[in-house]
C-alpha positions as CSV (number, residue, x, y, z in Angstrom):
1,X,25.0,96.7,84.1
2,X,23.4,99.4,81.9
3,X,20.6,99.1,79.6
4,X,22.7,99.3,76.6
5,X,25.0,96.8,77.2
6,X,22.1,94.5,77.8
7,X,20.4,95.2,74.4
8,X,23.8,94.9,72.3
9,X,26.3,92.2,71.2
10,X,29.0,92.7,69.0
11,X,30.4,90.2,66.4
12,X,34.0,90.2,66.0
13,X,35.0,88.6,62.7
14,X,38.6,88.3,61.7
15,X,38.5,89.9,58.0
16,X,35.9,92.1,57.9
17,X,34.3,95.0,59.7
18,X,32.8,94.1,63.6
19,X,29.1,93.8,63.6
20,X,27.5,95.1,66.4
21,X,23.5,94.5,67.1
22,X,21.1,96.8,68.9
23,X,17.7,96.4,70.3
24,X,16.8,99.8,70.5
25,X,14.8,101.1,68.4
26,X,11.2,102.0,68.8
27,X,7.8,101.3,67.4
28,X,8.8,98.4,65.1
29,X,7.0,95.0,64.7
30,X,7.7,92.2,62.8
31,X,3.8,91.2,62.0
32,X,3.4,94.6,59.6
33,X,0.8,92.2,57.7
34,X,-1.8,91.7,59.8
35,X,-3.4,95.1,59.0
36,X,-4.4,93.3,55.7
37,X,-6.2,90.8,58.3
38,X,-7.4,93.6,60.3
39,X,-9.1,95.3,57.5
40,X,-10.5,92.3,56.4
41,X,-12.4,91.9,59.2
42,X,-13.2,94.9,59.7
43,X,-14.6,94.9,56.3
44,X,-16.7,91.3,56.7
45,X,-17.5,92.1,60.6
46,X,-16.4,88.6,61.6
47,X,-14.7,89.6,65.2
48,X,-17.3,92.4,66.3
49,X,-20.2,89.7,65.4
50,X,-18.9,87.0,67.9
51,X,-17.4,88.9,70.0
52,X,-21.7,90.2,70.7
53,X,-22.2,86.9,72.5
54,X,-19.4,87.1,75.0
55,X,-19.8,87.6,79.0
56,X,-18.3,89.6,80.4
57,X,-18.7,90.0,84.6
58,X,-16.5,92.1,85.4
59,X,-17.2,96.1,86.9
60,X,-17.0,98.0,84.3
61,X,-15.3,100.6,86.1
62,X,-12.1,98.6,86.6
63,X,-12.1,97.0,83.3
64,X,-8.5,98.0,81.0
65,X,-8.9,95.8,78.4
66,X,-12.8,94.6,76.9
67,X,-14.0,91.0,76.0
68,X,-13.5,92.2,72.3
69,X,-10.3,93.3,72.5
70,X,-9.1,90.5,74.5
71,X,-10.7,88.2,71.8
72,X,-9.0,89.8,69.1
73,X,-5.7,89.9,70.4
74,X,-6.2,85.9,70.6
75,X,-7.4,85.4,67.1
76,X,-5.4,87.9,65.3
77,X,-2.2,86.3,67.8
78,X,-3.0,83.2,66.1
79,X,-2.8,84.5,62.3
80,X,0.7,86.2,63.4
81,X,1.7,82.9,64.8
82,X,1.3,83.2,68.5
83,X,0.1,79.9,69.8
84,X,-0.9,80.8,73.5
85,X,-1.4,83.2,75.8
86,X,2.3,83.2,77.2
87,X,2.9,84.1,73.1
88,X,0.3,86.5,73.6
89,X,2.0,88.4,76.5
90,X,5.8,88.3,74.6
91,X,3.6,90.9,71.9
92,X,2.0,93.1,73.9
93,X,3.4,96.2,73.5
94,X,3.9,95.4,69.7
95,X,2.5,98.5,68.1
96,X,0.8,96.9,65.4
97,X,-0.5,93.7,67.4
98,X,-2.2,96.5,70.0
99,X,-3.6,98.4,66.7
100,X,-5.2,95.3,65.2
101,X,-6.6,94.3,68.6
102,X,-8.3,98.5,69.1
103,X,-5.3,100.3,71.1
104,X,-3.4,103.2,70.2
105,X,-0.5,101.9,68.1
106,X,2.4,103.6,69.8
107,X,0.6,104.5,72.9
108,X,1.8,103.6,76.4
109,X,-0.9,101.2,77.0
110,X,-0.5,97.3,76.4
111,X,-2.4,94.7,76.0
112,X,-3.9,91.9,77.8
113,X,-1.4,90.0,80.0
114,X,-1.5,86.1,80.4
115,X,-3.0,86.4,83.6
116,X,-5.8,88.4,82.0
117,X,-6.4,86.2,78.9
118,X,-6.4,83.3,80.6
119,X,-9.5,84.6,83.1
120,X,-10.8,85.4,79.9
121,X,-10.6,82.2,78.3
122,X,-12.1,80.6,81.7
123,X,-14.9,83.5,82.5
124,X,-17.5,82.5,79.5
125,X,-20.6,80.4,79.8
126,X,-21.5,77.5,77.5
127,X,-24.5,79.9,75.9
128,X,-21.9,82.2,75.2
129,X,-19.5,80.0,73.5
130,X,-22.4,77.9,71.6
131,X,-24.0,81.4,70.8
132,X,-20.7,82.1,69.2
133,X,-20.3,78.8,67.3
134,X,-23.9,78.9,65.8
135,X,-23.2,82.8,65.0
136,X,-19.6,81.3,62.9
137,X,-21.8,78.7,61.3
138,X,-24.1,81.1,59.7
139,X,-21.4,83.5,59.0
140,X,-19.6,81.5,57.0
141,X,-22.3,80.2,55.2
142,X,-23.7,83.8,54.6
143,X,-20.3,84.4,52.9
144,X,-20.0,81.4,50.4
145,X,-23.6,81.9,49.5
146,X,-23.0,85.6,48.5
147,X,-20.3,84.7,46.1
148,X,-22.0,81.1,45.0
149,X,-25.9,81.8,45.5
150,X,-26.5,79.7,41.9
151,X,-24.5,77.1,42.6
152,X,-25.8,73.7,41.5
153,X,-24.6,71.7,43.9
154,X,-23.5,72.0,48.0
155,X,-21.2,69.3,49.6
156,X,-21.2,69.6,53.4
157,X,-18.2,67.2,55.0
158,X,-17.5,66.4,58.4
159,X,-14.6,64.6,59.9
160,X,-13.3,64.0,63.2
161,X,-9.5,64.6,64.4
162,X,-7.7,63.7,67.7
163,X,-6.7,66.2,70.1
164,X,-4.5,64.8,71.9
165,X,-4.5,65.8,76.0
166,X,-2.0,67.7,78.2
167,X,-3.2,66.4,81.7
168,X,-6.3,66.5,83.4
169,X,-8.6,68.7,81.5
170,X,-12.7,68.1,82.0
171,X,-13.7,65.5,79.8
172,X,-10.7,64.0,78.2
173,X,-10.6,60.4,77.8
174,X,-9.0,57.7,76.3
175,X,-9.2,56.6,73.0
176,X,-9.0,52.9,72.3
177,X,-8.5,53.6,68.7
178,X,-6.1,56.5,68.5
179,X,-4.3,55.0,72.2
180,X,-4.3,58.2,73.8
181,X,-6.0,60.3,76.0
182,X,-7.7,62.8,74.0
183,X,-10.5,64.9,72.7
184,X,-11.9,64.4,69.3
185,X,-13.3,67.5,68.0
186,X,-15.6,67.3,65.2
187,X,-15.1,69.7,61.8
188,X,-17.7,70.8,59.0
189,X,-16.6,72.3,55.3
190,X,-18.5,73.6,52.8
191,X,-17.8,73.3,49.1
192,X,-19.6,74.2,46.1
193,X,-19.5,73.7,42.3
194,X,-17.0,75.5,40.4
195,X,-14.7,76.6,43.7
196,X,-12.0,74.3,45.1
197,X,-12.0,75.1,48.4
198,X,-13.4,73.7,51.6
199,X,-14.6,76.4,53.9
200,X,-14.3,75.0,57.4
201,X,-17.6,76.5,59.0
202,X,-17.9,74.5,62.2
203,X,-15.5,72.6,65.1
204,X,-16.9,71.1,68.2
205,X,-14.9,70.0,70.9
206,X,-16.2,66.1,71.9
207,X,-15.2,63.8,74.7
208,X,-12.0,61.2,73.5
209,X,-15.0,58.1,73.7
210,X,-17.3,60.1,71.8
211,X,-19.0,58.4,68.8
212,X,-18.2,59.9,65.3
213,X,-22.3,60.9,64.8
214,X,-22.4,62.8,68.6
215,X,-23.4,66.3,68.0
216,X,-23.6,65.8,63.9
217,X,-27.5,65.2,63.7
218,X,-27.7,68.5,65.7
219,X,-25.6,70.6,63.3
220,X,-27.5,69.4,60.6
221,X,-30.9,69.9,61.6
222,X,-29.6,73.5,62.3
223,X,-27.3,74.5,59.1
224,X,-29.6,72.4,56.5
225,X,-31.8,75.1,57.1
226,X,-29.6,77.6,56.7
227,X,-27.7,76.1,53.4
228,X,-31.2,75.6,51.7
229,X,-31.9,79.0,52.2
230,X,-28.9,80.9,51.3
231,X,-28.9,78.1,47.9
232,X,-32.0,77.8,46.8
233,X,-31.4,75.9,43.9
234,X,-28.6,73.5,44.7
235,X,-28.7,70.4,45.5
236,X,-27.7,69.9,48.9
237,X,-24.8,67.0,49.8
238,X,-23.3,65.6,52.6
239,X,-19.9,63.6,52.9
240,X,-18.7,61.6,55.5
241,X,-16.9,58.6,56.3
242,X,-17.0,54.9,57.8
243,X,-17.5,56.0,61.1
244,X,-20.9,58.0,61.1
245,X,-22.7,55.0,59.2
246,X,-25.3,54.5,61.5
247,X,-29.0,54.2,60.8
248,X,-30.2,57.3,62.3
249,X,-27.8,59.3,60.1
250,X,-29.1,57.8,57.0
251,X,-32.7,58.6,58.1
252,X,-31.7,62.3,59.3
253,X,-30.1,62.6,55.9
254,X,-33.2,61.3,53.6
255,X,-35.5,63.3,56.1
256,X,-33.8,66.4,55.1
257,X,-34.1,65.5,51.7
258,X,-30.2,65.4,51.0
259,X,-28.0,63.4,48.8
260,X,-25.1,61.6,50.5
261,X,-21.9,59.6,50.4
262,X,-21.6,57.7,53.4
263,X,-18.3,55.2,53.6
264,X,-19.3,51.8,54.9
265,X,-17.0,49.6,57.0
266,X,-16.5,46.2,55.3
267,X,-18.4,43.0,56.3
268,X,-18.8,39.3,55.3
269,X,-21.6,39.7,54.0
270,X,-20.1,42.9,51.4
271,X,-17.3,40.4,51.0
272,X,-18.9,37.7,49.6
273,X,-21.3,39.7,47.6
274,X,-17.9,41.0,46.2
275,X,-15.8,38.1,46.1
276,X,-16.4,37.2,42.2
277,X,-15.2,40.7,41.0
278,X,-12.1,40.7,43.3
279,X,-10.8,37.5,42.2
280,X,-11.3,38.8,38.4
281,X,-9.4,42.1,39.0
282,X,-6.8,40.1,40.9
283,X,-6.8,38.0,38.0
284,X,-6.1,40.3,35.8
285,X,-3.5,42.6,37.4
286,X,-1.6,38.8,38.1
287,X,-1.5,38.8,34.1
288,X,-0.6,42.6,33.3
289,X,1.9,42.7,36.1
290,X,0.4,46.1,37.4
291,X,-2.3,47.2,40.0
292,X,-6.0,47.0,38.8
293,X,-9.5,47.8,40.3
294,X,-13.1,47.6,39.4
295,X,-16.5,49.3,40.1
296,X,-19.4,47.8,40.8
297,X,-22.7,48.2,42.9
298,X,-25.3,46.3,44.6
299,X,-28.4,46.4,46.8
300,X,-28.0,45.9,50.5
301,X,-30.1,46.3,53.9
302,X,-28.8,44.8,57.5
303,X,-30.9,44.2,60.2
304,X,-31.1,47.8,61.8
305,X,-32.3,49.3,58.4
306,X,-35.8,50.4,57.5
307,X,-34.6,50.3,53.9
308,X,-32.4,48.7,51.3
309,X,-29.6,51.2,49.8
310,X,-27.1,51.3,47.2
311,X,-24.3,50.3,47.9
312,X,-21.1,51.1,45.5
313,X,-17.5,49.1,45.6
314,X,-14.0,49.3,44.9
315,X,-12.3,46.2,44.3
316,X,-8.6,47.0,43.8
317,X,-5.2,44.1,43.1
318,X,-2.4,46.6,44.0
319,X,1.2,45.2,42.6
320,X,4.3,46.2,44.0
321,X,8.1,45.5,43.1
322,X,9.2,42.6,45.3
323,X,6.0,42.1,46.9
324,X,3.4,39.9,47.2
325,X,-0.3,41.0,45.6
326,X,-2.8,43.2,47.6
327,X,-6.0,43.5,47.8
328,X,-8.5,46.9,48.6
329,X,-12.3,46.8,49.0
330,X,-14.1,49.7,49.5
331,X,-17.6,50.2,50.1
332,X,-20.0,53.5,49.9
333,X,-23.7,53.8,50.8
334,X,-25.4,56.6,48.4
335,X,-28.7,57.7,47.1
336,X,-26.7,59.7,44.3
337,X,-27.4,58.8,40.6
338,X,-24.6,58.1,38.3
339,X,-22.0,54.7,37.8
340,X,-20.3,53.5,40.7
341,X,-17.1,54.6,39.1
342,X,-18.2,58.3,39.5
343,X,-19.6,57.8,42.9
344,X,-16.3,56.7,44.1
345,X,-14.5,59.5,42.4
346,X,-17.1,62.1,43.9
347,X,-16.5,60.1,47.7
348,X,-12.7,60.5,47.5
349,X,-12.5,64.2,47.4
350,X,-13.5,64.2,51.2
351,X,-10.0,63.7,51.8
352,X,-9.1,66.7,50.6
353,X,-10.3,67.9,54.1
354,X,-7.3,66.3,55.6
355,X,-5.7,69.0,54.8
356,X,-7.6,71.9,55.9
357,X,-7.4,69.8,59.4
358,X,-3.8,69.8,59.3
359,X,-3.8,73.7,58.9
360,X,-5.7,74.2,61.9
361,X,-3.4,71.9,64.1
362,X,0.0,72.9,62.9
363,X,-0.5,76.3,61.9
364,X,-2.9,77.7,64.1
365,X,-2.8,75.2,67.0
366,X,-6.6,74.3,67.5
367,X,-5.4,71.7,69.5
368,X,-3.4,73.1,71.7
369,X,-6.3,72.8,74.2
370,X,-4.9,72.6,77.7
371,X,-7.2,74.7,79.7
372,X,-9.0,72.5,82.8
373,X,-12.5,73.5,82.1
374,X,-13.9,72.0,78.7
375,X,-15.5,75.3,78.0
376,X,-12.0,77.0,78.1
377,X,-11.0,74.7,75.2
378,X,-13.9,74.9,73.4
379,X,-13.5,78.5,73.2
380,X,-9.5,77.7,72.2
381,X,-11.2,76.0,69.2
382,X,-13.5,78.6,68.5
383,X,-10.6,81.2,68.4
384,X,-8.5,79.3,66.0
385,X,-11.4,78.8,63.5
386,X,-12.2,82.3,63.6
387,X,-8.9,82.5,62.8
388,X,-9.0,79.9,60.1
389,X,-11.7,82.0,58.3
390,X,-10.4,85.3,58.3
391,X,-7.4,83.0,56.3
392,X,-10.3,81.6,53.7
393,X,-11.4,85.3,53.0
394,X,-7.8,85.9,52.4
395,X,-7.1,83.1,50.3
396,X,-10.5,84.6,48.6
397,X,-9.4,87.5,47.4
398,X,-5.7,86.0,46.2
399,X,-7.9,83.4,44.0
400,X,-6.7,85.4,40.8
401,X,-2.9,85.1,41.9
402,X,-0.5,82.5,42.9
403,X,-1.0,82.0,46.3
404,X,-5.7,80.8,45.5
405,X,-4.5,77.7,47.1
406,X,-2.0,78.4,49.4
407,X,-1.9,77.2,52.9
408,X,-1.8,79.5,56.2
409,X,1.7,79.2,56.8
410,X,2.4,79.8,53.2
411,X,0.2,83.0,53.5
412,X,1.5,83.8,57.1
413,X,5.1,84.1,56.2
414,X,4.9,86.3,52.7
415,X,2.1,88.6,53.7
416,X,2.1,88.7,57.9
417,X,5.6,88.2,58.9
418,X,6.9,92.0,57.2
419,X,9.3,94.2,59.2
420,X,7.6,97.5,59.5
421,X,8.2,100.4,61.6
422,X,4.9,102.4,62.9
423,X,4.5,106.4,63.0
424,X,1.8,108.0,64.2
425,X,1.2,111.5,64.2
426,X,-2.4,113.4,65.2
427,X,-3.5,113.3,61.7
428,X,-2.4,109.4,60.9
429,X,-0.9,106.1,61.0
430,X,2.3,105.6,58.9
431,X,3.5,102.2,58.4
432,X,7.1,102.2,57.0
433,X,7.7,98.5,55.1
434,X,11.1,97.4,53.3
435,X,11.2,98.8,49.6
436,X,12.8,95.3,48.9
437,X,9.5,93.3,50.3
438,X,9.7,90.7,47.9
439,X,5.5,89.9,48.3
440,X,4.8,93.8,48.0
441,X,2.7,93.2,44.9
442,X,0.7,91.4,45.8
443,X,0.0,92.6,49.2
444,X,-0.8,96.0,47.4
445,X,-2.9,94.4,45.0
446,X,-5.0,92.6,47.9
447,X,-4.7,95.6,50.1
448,X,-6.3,97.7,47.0
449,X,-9.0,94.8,46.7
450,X,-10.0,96.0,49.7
451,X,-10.8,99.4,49.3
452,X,-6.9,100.7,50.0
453,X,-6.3,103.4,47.8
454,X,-3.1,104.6,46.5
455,X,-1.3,107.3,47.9
């Protein structure tokens, strides 16, 4: 059978003209975008800066494809939409993909294999992957303090997610309260007064029976630091939820002389401090028909705390058609002035991080962690947040257009996903995109935003 017949089918369709379709010709790529991505980080350094802290033990002499390059074909595989190395290796010889990752565009050379980025992913050393973590945290925080170094007020948040496993991979373990075998990374964003966004600046890979706090005290005795500095007159926040209320977080927290928010699990004893303002809003949404809540706050200490803290609640009688009354408590632990109404407001924009979490699992994998050795998937996690923030300086510099809030795979599909065919010649790169892009504006106007001058 000849090569042409296997790249060509033709469509016979009674009525109108036969339609015949050909894979034949050269130097195209369907991922034209990522050269906006590529610049970008070429522009902010973000790749080249991590990349510093990898190991690489191999002779030098037999070495095709660098720890650098084989990181950025990862990350920049993610942004196109790659998920794992087996994606990885369909794109090799995609003549943009090789010129975002520091090959020739249309040379013969590919890039890494499977084989290759897998003993990659498997060759580093914990230094080298928590070199490259710290080196992200203070990165990203670098870059929001350039743009916000005023900025009255800091909120740092930090959630837990569950990574579910794929088999037996070093130190997965079962979760009783998510039933599953899992890991349960933990996330940090940044925020600050006057921008919207939550900059994800840190993920660590945890053991499924890890507790919520395990690894947090040690991030924040290390980016408090950091935050102070880069802010040096904001008031420094820090989010979190039921799960990390423990007593040596609220004593790291006043010893770094931060503000918090801090959800509390409820308890009898909340309950029946509690009980008289319940049964009033209950009360009261039985006589309106409609769903009701209250604020209110009160002192509390349980045995295992040095000191007594405020406490502010939610009581809440939630009415619904055809069913019986509801009620909602919530409880937050916070050394914040203002009522408890505006406490609780303040405390429920930590949700918002939800969302950020589901970007990282379903549009750039992060838990697609099925290496054996933990290191392997930590570095996994590492790649898909460096991806992640290469996506935050995006959405950045589209904050005066349409797409400020939108998500990666909003972003992916109407400025990465572009048909282009590559020429190269000996005195440039020409990158041939459809006339009828419909996003061509605005990849223009953030390709010119980066120092892309017309021509």
């Amino acid at each position: 059978m000849s090569d042409r017949t296997t790249q060509s089918v033709l469509f016979q369709d009674p009525g109108q003209k036969p339609l015949l379709a050909r894979f034949d010709t050269e130097s195209q790529s369907s991922d034209g975008g990522l050269v906006l991505l590529k610049q970008l980080d070429q522009g902010i350094g973000l790749t080249s800066r991590l990349a510093q802290h990898l190991i690489d033990g191999r002779q030098s002499a037999r070495v095709l494809h660098s720890s650098e390059s084989l990181f950025q074909q990862r990350v920049f595989g993610l942004c196109a939409g790659y998920e794992d190395c087996n994606d990885s290796e369909r794109v090799r010889s995609d003549p943009v993909m090789k010129m975002v990752s520091g090959r020739d565009a249309t040379g013969d050379d590919s890039l890494g294999s499977q084989p290759t980025l897998s003993r990659f992913e498997n060759a580093q050393t914990g230094r080298a992957v928590v070199s490259m973590q710290q080196e992200l945290e203070t990165f990203v925080i670098d870059r929001v303090g350039k743009r916000h170094r005023k900025a009255p007020t800091v909120m740092l948040d930090f959630d837990s997610t569950c990574d579910k496993g794929y088999g037996t991979q070093q130190f997965l373990a079962f979760s009783g309260f998510y039933k599953s075998w899992c890991f349960l990374p933990l996330l940090g964003f940044l925020s600050v007064d006057g921008d919207p966004d939550q900059y994800l600046f840190s993920a660590r890979l945890r053991t499924g029976t890890a507790h919520n706090t395990k690894g947090l005290l040690s991030i924040l005795r290390r980016v408090i630091p950091q935050v102070r500095k880069r802010f040096p007159k904001a008031e420094i926040r820090v989010r979190l939820d039921a799960g990390f209320a423990t007593p040596r977080v609220f004593e790291a927290l006043e010893e770094h002389k931060c503000k918090y928010l801090v959800g509390m699990a409820k308890n009898s004893r909340l309950d029946e401090d509690t009980d008289t303002d319940q049964i009033l809003t209950c009360l009261s949404a039985y006589l309106s028909g409609e769903s009701e809540k209250d604020f209110g706050e009160l002192q509390y200490k349980t045995k295992s705390w040095k000191a007594t803290r405020r406490v502010i609640y939610k009581v809440e009688a939630l009415m619904y058609d055809g069913r019986s009354q509801r009620e909602n408590r919530r409880y937050v632990v916070t050394n914040l002035e203002g009522t408890p109404e505006e406490i609780w407001q303040l405390y429920a924009k930590r949700g918002d991080s939800e969302n950020r979490i589901k970007e990282l699992k379903n549009d750039l994998w992060m838990d697609r962690t099925s290496c054996r050795r933990i290191l392997a998937n930590q570095l996994r996690v590492l790649m898909a947040t460096t991806a992640y923030v290469l996506f935050q300086e995006l959405r950045w510099r589209l904050r005066r257009t349409e797409l400020r809030r939108a998500q990666v795979h909003r972003l992916r599909n109407m400025l990465i996903k572009l048909g282009v065919r590559v020429v190269e010649s000996t005195r440039r790169i020409v990158m041939h995109f459809s006339r009828d892009c419909p996003w061509k504006e605005t990849w223009l106007r953030v390709a010119k935003g980066m120092g892309a001058v017309p021509a």
